[in-house]
C-alpha positions in Angstrom: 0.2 11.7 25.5 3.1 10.3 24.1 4.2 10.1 20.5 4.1 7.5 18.0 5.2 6.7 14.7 3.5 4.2 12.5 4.5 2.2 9.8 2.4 -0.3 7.7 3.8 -2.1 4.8 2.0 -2.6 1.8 2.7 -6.1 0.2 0.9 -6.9 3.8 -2.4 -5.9 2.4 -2.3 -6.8 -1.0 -4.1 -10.1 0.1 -7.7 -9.2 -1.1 -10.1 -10.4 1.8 -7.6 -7.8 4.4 -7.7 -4.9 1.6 -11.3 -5.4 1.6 -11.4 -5.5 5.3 -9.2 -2.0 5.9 -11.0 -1.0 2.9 -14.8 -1.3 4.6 -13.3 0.4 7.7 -12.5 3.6 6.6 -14.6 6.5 6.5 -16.4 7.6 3.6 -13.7 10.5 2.7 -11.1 7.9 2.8 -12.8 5.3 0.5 -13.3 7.9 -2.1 -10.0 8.9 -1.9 -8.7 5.3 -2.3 -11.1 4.8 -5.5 -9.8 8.0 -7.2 -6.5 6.2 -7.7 -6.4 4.5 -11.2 -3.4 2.5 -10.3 -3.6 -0.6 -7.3 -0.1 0.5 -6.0 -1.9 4.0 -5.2 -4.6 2.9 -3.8 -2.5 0.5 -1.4 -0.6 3.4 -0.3 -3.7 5.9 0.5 -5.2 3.1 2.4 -2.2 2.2 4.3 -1.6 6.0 5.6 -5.8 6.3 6.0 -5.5 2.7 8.2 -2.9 4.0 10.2 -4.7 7.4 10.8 -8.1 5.0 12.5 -5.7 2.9 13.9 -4.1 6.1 15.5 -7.6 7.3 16.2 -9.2 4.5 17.9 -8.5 5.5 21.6 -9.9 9.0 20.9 -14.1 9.5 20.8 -15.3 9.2 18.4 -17.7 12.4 18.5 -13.3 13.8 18.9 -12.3 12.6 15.8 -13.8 14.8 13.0 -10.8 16.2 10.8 -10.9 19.2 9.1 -8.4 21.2 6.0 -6.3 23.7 6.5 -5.7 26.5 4.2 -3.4 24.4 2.0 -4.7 21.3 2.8 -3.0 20.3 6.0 -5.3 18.1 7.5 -6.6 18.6 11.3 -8.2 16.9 14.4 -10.9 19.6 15.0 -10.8 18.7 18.5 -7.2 19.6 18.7 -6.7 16.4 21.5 -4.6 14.9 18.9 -1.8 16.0 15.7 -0.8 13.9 13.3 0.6 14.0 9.7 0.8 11.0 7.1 3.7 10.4 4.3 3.8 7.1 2.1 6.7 6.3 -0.4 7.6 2.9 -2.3 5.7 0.6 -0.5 5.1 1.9 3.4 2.4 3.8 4.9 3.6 6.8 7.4 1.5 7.9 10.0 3.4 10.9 13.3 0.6 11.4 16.4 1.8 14.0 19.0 0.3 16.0 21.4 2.1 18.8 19.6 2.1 19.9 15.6 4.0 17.3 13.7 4.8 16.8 10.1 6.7 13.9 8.2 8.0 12.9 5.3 9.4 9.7 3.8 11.4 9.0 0.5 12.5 5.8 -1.1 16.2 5.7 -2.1 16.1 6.6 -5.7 18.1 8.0 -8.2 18.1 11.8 -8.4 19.0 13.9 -11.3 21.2 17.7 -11.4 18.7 19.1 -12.3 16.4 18.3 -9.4 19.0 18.7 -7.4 19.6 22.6 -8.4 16.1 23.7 -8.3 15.3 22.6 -4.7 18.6 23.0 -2.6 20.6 26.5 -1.9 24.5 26.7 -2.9 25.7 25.1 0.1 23.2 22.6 0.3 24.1 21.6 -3.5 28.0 22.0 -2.2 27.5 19.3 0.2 25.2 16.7 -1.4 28.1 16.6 -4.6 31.0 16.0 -1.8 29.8 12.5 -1.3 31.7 10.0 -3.6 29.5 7.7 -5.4 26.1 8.6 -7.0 24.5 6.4 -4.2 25.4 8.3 -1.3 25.0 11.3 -3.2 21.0 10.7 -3.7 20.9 9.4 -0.3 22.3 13.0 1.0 20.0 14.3 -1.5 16.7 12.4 -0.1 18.0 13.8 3.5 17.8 16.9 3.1 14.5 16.6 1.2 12.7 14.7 3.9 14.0 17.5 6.3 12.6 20.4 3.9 9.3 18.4 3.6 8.7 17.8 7.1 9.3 21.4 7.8 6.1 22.2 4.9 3.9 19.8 6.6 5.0 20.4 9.8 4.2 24.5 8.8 1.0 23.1 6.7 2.3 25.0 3.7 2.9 22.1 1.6 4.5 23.0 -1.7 3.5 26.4 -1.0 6.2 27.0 0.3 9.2 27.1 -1.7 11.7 24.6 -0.8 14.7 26.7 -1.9 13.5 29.2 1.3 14.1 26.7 3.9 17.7 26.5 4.9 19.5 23.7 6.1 21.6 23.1 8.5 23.3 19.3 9.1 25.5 20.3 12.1 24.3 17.9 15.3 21.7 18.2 15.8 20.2 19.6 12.3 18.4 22.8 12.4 16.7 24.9 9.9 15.9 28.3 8.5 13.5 30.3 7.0 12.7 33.8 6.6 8.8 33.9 6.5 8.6 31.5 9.4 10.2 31.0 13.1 11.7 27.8 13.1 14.1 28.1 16.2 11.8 25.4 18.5 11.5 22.8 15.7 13.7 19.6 15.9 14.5 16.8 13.6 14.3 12.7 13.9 15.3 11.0 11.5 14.6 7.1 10.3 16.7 4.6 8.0 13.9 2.1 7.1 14.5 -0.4 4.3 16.2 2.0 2.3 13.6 4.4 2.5 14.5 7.8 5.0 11.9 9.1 7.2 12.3 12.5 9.1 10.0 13.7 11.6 9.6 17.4 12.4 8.4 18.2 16.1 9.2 20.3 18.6 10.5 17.4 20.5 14.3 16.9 21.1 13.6 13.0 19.8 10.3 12.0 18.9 10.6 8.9 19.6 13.6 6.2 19.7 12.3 4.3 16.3 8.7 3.8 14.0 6.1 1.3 15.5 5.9 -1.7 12.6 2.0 -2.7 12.6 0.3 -5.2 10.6 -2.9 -5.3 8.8 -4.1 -7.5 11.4 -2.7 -5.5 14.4 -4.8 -2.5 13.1 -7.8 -4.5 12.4 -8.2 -5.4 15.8 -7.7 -2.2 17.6 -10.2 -0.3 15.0 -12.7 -3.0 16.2 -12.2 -2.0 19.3 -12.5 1.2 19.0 -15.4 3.1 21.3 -18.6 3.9 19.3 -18.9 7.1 21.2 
């Protein structure tokens, strides 16, 4: 199969009668999910990643598409036709499908304080993010490196589990990484400038693919519609 990356944005379903709409399509786990948020920005974000996940899922059958946990909470096709990890940030709903373990991350461009900075990243990783000039690039080398580091948990299904400050990076071309408790030499990076947000794909393909798939509410309505019953 090939691979995908989806993006949903969403102010595009903060209309009510298409919230309501994604909203009713979703399974059950989703909907409680979505209802546990307190705040309507949270809940726009869990349903944008969970509408991208059925719209991801609507050309598999359905009797295919039960998803499991993994140990730290990775979730997991349990037919194992399909991987995919999800990510949201400031706005956007993330959603990576391969035929291969995948994980993603995306970060809005934000401003990052030292001492972030020095708990997370290892001495030469620190070195590099204070070369850059101005305190804008400067968080925007910051938010590389973590997208990297965080697509390398979820692309492991560690999560936080892992300790950042264990994976290594490397920004020659292309980027690589490191890690003592796990073999990392067949995992590539992709990585995304979207609307000043960064999005980094881990895989163990060379590109994952040449740029993220824009849907709307509408475009995802349709193909979940669609989708075979069995």
């Amino acid at each position: 199969m090939e691979n995908h990356l989806f993006v949903v944005k969403t102010s595009d379903i903060q209309n009510s009668g298409l919230f309501t709409q994604l909203y009713e399509s979703m399974p059950q786990y989703r909907k409680q999910k979505i209802d546990s948020f307190r705040f309507a920005k949270d809940k726009y974000l869990s349903l944008a990643a969970g509408a991208l996940l059925e719209y991801a899922l609507s050309g598999v059958e359905k009797n295919s598409r039960e998803i499991a946990l993994g140990s730290h909470g990775k979730p997991y096709i349990v037919s194992g036709k399909l991987h995919f990890n999800l990510s949201h940030c400031d706005g956007i709903g993330v959603c990576a499908v391969s035929d291969r373990c995948v994980g993603v991350d995306a970060e809005g461009i934000r401003t990052v304080s030292d001492g972030l900075i020095q708990r997370v990243l290892l001495p030469d990783e620190i070195k590099w993010v204070n070369s850059f000039g101005s305190p804008e690039e400067k968080d925007r080398a910051f938010l590389r490196l973590w997208t990297v580091k965080e697509s390398v948990m979820k692309y492991l299904g560690t999560g936080l589990g892992l300790d950042p400050g264990k994976i290594d990076i490397s920004l020659d071309d292309p980027v690589n990484a490191r890690c003592e408790r796990y073999d990392l030499s067949g995992v590539k990076f992709t990585e995304f400038d979207f609307e000043k947000r960064h999005i980094t794909v881990c895989s163990e393909h060379k590109v994952f693919v040449p740029r993220p798939t824009v849907l709307t509410p509408q475009m995802i309505l349709k193909k979940i519609k669609a989708a075979p019953e069995s």
